[in-house]
N, C-alpha and C positions, 0 to 999 in steps of 0.2 A: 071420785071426780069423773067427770061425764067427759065426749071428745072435747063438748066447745068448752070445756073449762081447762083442756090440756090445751089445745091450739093457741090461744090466747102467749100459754108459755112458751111455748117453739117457738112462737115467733119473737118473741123475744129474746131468745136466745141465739137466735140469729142475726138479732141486730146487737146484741152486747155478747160476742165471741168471747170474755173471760168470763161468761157465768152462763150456765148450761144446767136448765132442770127438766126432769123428765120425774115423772111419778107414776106410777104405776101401781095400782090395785090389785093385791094378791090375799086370793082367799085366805083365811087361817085355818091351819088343819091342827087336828086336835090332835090328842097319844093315841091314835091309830082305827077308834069309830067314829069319826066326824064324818058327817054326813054334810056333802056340799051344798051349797045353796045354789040355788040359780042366779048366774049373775053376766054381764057381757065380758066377754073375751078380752081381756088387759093385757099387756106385756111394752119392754122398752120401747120409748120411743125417744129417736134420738135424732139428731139435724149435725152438720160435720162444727167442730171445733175448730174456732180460729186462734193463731197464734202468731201473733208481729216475733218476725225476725230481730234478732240481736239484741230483744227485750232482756233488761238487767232478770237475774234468777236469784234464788225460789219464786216463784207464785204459784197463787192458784189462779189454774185457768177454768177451772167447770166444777159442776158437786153433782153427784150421784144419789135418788133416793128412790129405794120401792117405797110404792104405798102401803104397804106390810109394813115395815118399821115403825114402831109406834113409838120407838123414842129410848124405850129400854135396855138397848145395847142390844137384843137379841141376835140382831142382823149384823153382818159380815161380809162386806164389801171385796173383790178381787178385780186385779186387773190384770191381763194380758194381751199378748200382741206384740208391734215392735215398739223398742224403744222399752217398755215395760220395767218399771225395775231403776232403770238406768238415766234414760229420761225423763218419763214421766212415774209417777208414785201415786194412790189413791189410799186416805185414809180410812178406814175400814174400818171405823166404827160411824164416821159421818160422811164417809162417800165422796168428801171433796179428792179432785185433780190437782196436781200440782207437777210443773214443770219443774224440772233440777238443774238442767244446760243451757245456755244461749242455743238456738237455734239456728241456721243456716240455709234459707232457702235455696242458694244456689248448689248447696250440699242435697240437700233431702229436702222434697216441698213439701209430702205428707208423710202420714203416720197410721194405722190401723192398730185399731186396739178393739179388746174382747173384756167386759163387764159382766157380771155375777153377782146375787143375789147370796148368800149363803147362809140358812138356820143354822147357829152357833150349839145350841142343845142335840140335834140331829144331824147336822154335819150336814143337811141337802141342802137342792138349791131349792129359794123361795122363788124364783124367777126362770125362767130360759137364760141361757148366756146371750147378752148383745153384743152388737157390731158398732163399733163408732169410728170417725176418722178424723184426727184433729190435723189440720191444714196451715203449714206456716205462711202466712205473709209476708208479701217482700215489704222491703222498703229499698228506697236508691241507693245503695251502696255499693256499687260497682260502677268505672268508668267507662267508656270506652276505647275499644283498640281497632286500629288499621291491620288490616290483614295483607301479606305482599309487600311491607314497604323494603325499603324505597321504592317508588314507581321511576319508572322509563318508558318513554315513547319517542316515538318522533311519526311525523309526519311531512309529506312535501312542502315546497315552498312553493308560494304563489296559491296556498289553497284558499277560496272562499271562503265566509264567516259562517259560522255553524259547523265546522268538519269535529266529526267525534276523532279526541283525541285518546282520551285512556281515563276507564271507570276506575275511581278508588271507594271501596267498602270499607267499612267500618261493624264492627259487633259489639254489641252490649250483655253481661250472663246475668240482667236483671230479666222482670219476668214481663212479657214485650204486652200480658194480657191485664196486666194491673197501673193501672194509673198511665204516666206517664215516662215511669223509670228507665226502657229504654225505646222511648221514639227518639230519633236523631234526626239532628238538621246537619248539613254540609255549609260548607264559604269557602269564597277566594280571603286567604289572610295577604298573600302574594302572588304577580301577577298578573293583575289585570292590567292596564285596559284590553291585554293580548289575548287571555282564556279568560275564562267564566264556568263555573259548576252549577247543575242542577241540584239545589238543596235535597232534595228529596232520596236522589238514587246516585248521586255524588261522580255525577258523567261530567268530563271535562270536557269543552268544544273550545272552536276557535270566537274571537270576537273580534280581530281584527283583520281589514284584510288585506291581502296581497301580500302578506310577510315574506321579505327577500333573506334568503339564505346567506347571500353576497354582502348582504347589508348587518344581517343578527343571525349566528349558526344556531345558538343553543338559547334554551328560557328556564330559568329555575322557579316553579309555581308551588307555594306552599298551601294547602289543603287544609282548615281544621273542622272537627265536627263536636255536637254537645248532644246530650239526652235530655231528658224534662220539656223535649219540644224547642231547645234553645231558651228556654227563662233561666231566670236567676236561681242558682242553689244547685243547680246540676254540674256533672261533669263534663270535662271535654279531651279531646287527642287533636294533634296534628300531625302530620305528613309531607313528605316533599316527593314533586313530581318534574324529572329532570326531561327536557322538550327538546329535540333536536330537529332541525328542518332540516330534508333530506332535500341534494342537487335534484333539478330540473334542468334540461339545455334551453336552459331562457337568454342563453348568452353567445356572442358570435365573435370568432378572431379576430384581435383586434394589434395592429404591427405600433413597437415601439416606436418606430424611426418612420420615415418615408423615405428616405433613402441611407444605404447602410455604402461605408467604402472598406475596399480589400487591395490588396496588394500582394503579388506571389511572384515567386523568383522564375524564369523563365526557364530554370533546368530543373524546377520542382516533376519532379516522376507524378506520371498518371496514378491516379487514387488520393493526391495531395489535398487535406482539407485547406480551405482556401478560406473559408469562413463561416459564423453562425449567423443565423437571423431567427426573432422568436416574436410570435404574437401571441400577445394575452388571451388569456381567456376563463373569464371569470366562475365557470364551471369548472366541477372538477371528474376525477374517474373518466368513463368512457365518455362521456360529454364533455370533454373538454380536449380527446385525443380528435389531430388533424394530421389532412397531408399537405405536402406542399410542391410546390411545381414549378416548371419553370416555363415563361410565356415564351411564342416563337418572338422574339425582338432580336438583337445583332449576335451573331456569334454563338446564340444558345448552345448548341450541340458539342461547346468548350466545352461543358462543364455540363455538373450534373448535381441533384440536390436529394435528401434523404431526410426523411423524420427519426432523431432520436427518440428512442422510444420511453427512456426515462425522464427526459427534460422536455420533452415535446416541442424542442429547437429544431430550425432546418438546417441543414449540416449541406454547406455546397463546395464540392469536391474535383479536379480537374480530370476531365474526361477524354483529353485529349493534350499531345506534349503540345508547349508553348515557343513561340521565336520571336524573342523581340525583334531582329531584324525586322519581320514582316508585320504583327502588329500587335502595339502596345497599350489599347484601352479597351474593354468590352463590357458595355453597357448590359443589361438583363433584368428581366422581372420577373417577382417569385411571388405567387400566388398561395393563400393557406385557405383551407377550406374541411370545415366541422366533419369527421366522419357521420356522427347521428345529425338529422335536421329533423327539428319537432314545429312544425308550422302553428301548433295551438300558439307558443310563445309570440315566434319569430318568424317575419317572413323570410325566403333561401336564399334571398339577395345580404341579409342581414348574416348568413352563416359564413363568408367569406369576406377575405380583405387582399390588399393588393401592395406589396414596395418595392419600389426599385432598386438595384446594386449595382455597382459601378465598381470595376477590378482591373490594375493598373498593372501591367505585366514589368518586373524589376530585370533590368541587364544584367547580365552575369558573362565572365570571360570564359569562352567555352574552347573545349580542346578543339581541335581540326577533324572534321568530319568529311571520311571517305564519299566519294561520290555512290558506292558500293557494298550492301551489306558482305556482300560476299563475291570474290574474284575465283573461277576456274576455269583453268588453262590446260591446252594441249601440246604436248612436243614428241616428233619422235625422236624413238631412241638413238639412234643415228645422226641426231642433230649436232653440228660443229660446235663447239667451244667457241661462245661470241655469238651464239645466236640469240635474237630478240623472242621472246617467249611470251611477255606481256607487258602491261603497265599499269600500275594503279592512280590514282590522284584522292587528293584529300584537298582541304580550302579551311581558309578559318572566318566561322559564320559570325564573326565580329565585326565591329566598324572598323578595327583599326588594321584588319588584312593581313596577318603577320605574315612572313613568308616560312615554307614549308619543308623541310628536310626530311629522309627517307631514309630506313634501315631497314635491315630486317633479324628481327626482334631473337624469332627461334624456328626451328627448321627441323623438318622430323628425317631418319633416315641418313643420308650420305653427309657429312658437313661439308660448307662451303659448296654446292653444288651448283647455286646458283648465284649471282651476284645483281645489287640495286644500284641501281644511279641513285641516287643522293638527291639531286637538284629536283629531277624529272619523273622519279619513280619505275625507271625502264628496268624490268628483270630481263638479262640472259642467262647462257649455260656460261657458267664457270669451271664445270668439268666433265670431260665424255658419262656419256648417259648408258644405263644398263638398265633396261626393263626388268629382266629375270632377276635380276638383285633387289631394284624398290621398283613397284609401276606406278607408287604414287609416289608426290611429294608435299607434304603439307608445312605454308611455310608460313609464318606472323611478324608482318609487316609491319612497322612503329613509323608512325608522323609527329612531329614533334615541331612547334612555333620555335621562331628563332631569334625573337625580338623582346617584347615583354614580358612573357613568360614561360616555362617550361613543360608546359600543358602537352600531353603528348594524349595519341590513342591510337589504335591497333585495328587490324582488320586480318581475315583468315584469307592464304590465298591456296588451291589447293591444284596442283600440276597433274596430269596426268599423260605420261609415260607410253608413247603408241609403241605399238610394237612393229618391229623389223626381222624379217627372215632373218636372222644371223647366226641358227643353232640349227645344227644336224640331230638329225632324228636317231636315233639307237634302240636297241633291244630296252624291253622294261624292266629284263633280270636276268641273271645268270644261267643260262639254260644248262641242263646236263642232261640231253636227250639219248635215251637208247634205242637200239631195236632188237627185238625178241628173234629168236636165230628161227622159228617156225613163222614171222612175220608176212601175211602176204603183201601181193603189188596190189599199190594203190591204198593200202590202208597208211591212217594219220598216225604217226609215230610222236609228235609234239607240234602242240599250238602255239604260238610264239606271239608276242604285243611287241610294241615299240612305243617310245616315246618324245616327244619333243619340247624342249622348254619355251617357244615361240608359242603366242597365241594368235592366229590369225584370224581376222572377223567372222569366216565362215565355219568356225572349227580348223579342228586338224583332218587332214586327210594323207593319210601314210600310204605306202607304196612297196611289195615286197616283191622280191625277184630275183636268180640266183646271181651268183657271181660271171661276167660276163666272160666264156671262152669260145675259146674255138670249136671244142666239142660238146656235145651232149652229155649232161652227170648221167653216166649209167645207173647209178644208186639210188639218186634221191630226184625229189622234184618238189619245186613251193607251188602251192595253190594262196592267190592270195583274196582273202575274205570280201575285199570291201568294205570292212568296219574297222578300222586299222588294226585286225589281227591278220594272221596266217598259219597255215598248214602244211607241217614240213611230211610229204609223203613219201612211201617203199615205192621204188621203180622197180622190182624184181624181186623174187622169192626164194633165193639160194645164200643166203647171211649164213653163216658159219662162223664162230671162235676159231676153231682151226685155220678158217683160209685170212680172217680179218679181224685182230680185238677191236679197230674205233678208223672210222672214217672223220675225213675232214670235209664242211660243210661252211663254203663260203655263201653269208646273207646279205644280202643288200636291201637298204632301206630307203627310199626317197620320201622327201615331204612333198607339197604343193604349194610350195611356196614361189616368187619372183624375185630372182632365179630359185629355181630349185635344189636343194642342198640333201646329199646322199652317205649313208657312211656304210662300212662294211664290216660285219660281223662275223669271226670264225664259230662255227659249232662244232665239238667235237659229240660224232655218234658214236656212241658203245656199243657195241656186240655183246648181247646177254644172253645165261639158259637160262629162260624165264619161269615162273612159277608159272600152272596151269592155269589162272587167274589173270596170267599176262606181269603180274608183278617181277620185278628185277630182283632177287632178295641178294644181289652182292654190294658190298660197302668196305669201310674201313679199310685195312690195308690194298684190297682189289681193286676196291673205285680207284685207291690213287695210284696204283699200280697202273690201270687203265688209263689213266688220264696222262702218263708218262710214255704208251707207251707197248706196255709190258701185259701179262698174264699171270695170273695167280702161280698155275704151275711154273713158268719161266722165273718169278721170282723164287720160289720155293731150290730150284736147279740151283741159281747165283747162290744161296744161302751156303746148297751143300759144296757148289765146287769149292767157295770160301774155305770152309772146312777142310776138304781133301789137297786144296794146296797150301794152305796151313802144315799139315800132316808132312806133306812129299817135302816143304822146305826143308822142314828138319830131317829128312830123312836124305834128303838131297846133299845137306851140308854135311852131316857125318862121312856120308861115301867118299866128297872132296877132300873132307880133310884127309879121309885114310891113304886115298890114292895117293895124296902129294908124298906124305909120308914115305909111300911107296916110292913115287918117282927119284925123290931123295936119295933114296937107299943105294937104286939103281945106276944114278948118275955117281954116285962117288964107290961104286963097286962091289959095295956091301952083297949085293944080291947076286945067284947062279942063275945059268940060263934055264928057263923051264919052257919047256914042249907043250904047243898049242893042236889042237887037234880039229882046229875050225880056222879059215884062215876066212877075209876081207879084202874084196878086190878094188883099191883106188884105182877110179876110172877118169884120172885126171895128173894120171904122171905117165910119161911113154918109156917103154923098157928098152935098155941096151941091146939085148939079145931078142932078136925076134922073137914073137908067141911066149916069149915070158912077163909074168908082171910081177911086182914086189908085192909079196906078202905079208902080213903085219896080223900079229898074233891077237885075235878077238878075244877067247876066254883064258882064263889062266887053267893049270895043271890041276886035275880032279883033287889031287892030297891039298890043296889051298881051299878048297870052297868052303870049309868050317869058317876059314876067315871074313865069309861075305855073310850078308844078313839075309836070313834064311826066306823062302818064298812065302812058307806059311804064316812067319812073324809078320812079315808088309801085310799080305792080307787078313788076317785078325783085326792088325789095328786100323785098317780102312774102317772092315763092317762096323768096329765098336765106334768111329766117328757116323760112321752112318747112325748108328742106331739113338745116337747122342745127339744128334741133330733133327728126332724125329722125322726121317725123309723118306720119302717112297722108295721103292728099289730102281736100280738103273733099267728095268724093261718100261717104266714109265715113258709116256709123249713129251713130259716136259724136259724130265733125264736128257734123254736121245738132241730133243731142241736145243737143248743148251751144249749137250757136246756139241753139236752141228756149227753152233754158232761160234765158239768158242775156236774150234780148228779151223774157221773161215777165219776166222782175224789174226790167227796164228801165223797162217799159211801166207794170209797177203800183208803181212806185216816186211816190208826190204830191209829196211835197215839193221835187224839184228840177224846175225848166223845161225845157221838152225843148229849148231851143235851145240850153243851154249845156251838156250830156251829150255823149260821144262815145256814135253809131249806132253798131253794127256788124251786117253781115250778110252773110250767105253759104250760097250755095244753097236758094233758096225754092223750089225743088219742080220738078220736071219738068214742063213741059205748065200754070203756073203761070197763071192766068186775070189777074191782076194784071200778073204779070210783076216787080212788085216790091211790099215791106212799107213803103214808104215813102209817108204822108200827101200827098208831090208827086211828082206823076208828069213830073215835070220833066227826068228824066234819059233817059224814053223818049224824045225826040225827037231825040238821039244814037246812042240802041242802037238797033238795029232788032228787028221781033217775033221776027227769029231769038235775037239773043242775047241779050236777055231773057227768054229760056226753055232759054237755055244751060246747064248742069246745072255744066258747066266752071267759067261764071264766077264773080267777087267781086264786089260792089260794098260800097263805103265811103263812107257819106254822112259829110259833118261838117258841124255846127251852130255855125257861128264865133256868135260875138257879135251880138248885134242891135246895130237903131239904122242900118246899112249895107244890110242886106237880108241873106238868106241864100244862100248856095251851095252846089251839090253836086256835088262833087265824083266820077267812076262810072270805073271800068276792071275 
């Protein structure tokens, strides 16, 4: 078969998709010497296989034949590729195709497949392998779907006709190049006459116009679409497109009332809402927030007005306290006006509106109001008892006038100090006044109606207290000033202050100066500062503990005040051996030794004579007893005469016989002295008091002092007899011209001129009892 006797077939085959032949001319080869012929070039020819979807199976869809086949079975058909097998099948002895499965265009649209020729006796192939491709056909079997739904949009309100509002698509998974299967039309199903859709590309627009948001917020438009072009037999979807028209400020405040009425108590506190006022407006969000104002007309500056911010009400509030006495109605206008103003809408006359209000101020019974937030008064402190100090008033701002009574409430400081008139409000002093105790007085006044009601109120009145010279100035502390015994003249031994409890306007000015005599202080001198201190100075450089422990230092202090008031201070100055640094290092028992008086060593002396006349009493009182013993003895006969060998001249009896005196037996007979307490025994038991008393020895300054002093008070003591006194004595002097302080020298004719001028020794006279004679006692 020649080309035009195949073409003929293709093309046939192309217009009947289940029947497909192709033939093909293939030499015949012999058992292996065949000689070919000449012949043109043959092999498959093949055009794609059509195959309608969903078609009922088995069929055949094509048949296969080489032109080598001559009918005998020799030939041997194969098929592969995809689907092969499973798919599709080819009978193999006569070449037809046969489908096995429904097909599914929008599963798989084609197929490729590979055909063969095969000699059954030889097992070759009689052909080349071909290429074929069967291709399923759709058919309409699939709907369509909206993609995105639900839709949502919105757009503004007040928009023109034509405004795109929101495209909805649709898809079809038929095959968009065959027929009609999926071309899609669009429609309004719901709606219109509001929006309208372009069929084609399913764009929503406006169709109506000027749609007011205030009138219709929201539109619900339902959408359907069909394939097949919109004819009959095809599928369809719908959809819903929900429309919302967005606020414009197309709208302007607009007042419920034209005139609003208020009423507020006339003792309503500043910040009192007073009332609300609200104009519409028919926008919402930021186009619909306003302020509001208040116009200058009567009284405006009463009151004051404010935008809440959630109700976008004007809130007007009193800006000032109210008195009905003085007036009772205030008229006012409150203007509201659009924050945003969009002139495309509206003209700016349109974004505001205008109402009046009218506020009736209510009476109320009000306590008594001071003429005075605050009363302060002056008095001096010397003011009499009965003096007028101040006066307050109160009033009752009512019509009906109540009259006013007066106390006073509470009072800081002194009580009852001052007293109120009742009727009039007049404070005086009720009691002497003392600055330096309170300088102020703060005191709470009470007024109180006396008619119809008990409405009372208070006011603070607060006094203050002048001051009056009436206090003497004094030292600011206890001074305990010394002076260093190497001190020179002119140097400051102690700075001294003073103080005064007066305050006088200009300050204090104090005044120092010594105590006024007739002589010059040889010792000291004040220098005084001019800053109300002073400076107590050395007038001379010869201070000594030995000649002076503590001088006395009269200070005088004047204030400046009218009169001027002065007082006098003693200072007692100490005499110190100072530390090379100038420091004092004496204290505790010395200081107060000093401050008495006295001296360290001079007390230490008092300690020991304590001691040693301790000692001698007891030693005093055994000799008495003994001696009576004695006298006893003698008076009743007991006793012989014994021979004295030192006799005692009384130089206050006169003798019978001229140039004679009586004699009276001073010591007794050497054979008795065992009986008297031996000299060494007294002194032992001295030293072990001394030593018992940790004291210095009697060559000490303060030793000798203290005896010195001790025989001065002795001596000038009248009224006791010197025979019945304990002596005491020790250490008269070095180099002593007497040798002793004793009116009888009785005792030297034992001591010798050495140790009578012994510095070492004691001696201890005692004056027993007259009527015996006396004896003395020396070691």
């Amino acid at each position: 078969m020649d080309l035009a006797g195949i073409l003929p077939v293709v093309i046939l085959a192309s217009v009947l998709p289940w029947c497909v032949l192709a033939e093909l001319e293939v030499g015949q080869m012999g058992g292996g010497s065949l000689h070919p012929r000449p012949r043109p070039k043959r092999g498959w020819i093949w055009s794609q296989i059509f195959v309608e979807e969903e078609d009922p199976t088995p069929r055949i869809i094509g048949k296969l034949k080489s032109n080598s086949d001559t009918g005998d079975l020799s030939i041997k058909y194969v098929l592969s590729g995809e689907g092969a097998g499973e798919l599709f099948q080819i009978d193999e002895y006569t070449g037809e195709i046969s489908v096995l499965k429904k097909l599914d265009r929008e599963e798989k649209a084609s197929y490729v497949l590979q055909a063969q020729a095969i000699d059954r006796r030889s097992n070759q192939p009689m052909e080349p392998e071909s290429e074929f491709i069967v291709k399923v056909q759709d058919i309409n079997d699939n709907a369509p779907v909206f993609l995105n739904k639900p839709y949502v949009s919105s757009i503004p309100e007040m928009s023109p006709v034509g405004t795109t509002v929101v495209q909805v698509t649709a898809t079809d998974e038929d095959d968009p190049m065959f027929g009609n299967n999926a071309k899609l039309i669009y429609s309004i199903q719901q709606g219109e006459p509001y929006f309208s859709v372009e069929p084609k590309t399913g764009m929503i627009v406006t169709s109506w116009p000027n749609m007011d948001r205030e009138a219709r917020e929201g539109y619900l438009v339902v959408v359907q679409v069909k394939d097949m072009m919109g004819l009959s037999g095809g599928y369809s979807a719908s959809t819903t497109v929900t429309i919302t028209l967005t606020d414009v400020n197309d709208n302007g405040p607009v007042f419920q009332h034209n005139l609003y009425m208020f009423q507020v108590s006339e003792s309503a506190p500043v910040g009192t809402t007073v009332g609300r006022v609200m104009a519409d407006d028919g926008d919402v969000g930021a186009n619909a927030r306003m302020n509001y104002s208040l116009k200058d007309l009567e009284e405006s500056s009463t009151f004051t007005i404010r935008t809440d911010p959630v109700t976008q009400e004007g809130i007007v509030l009193l800006a000032k306290p109210l008195d009905y006495e003085r007036k009772r109605r205030f008229a006012i206008s409150v203007d509201a006006v659009n924050d945003l103003i969009d002139t495309r809408y509206l003209s700016v006359n349109e974004f505001r509106d205008l109402t009046n209000v009218k506020i009736i101020v209510v009476d109320e019974d009000e306590a008594p109001v001071f003429r005075a937030p605050l009363y302060e008064w002056k008095v001096p402190e010397n003011a009499a008892v009965g003096t007028t100090v101040g006066a307050v008033s109160a009033r009752d701002v009512d019509e009906a006038g109540n009259p006013i009574r007066y106390s006073i409430a509470k009072s800081s400081g002194t009580k009852d100090v001052f007293r109120i008139d009742p009727n009039n409000g007049t404070v005086i002093v009720a009691k002497p006044l003392d600055r330096e105790t309170s300088d102020w007085h703060n005191l709470t006044v009470a007024a109180k109606e006396t008619r119809t009601s008990d409405l009372s109120s208070s006011v603070e009145v607060a006094v203050k207290v002048l001051d009056v010279n009436d206090n003497v100035p004094s030292l600011a502390a206890e001074y305990r000033p010394y002076i260093c015994e190497g001190t020179e003249a002119g140097e400051i031994i102690q700075l001294i202050s003073a103080t005064d409890p007066d305050d006088p306007d200009g300050g204090h000015h104090l005044y120092f100066s010594m105590a006024p005599d007739k002589h010059i202080n040889p010792n000291f001198t004040i220098r005084d500062n001019q800053d109300n201190t002073a400076g107590i100075l050395a007038r001379r450089s010869t201070f000594t503990r030995r000649d002076r422990a503590q001088y006395l230092l009269p200070v005088v202090v004047t204030d400046s005040g009218s009169p001027a008031l002065s007082s006098t201070s003693t200072l007692t100055v100490r005499v110190c051996a100072c530390q090379p640094a100038g420091h004092c290092a004496s204290g505790g028992v010395e200081a107060l030794v000093l401050s008495m008086g006295f001296g360290l060593q001079t007390l230490l002396g008092v300690l020991a004579g304590l001691v040693l006349l301790t000692v001698l009493s007891l030693l005093m009182f055994v000799v008495r007893k003994h001696r009576k013993r004695k006298h006893d003895k003698v008076m009743a006969g007991e006793m012989e005469t014994e021979e004295y060998s030192e006799k005692v001249f009384r130089y206050d009896e006169v003798s019978v016989v001229p140039g004679l005196t009586t004699q009276v037996p001073l010591r007794p007979h050497p054979r008795r002295r065992e009986r008297r307490l031996r000299r060494e025994e007294v002194a032992a038991s001295i030293r072990m008091s001394l030593r018992h008393s940790h004291l210095i020895g009697p060559g000490d300054e303060v030793f000798r002092q203290f005896i010195v002093e001790r025989l001065a008070e002795a001596d000038g003591d009248p009224h006791v007899p010197p025979f019945d006194r304990l002596r005491t004595y020790a250490f008269e002097g070095a180099g002593s011209v007497t040798g002793s302080l004793s009116s009888l020298e009785s005792g030297s004719a034992e001591r010798g001129p050495d140790q009578a001028c012994d510095p070492k020794s004691t001696f201890l006279r005692f004056a027993p009892w007259g009527g015996a004679g006396n004896e003395e006692t020396s070691f």
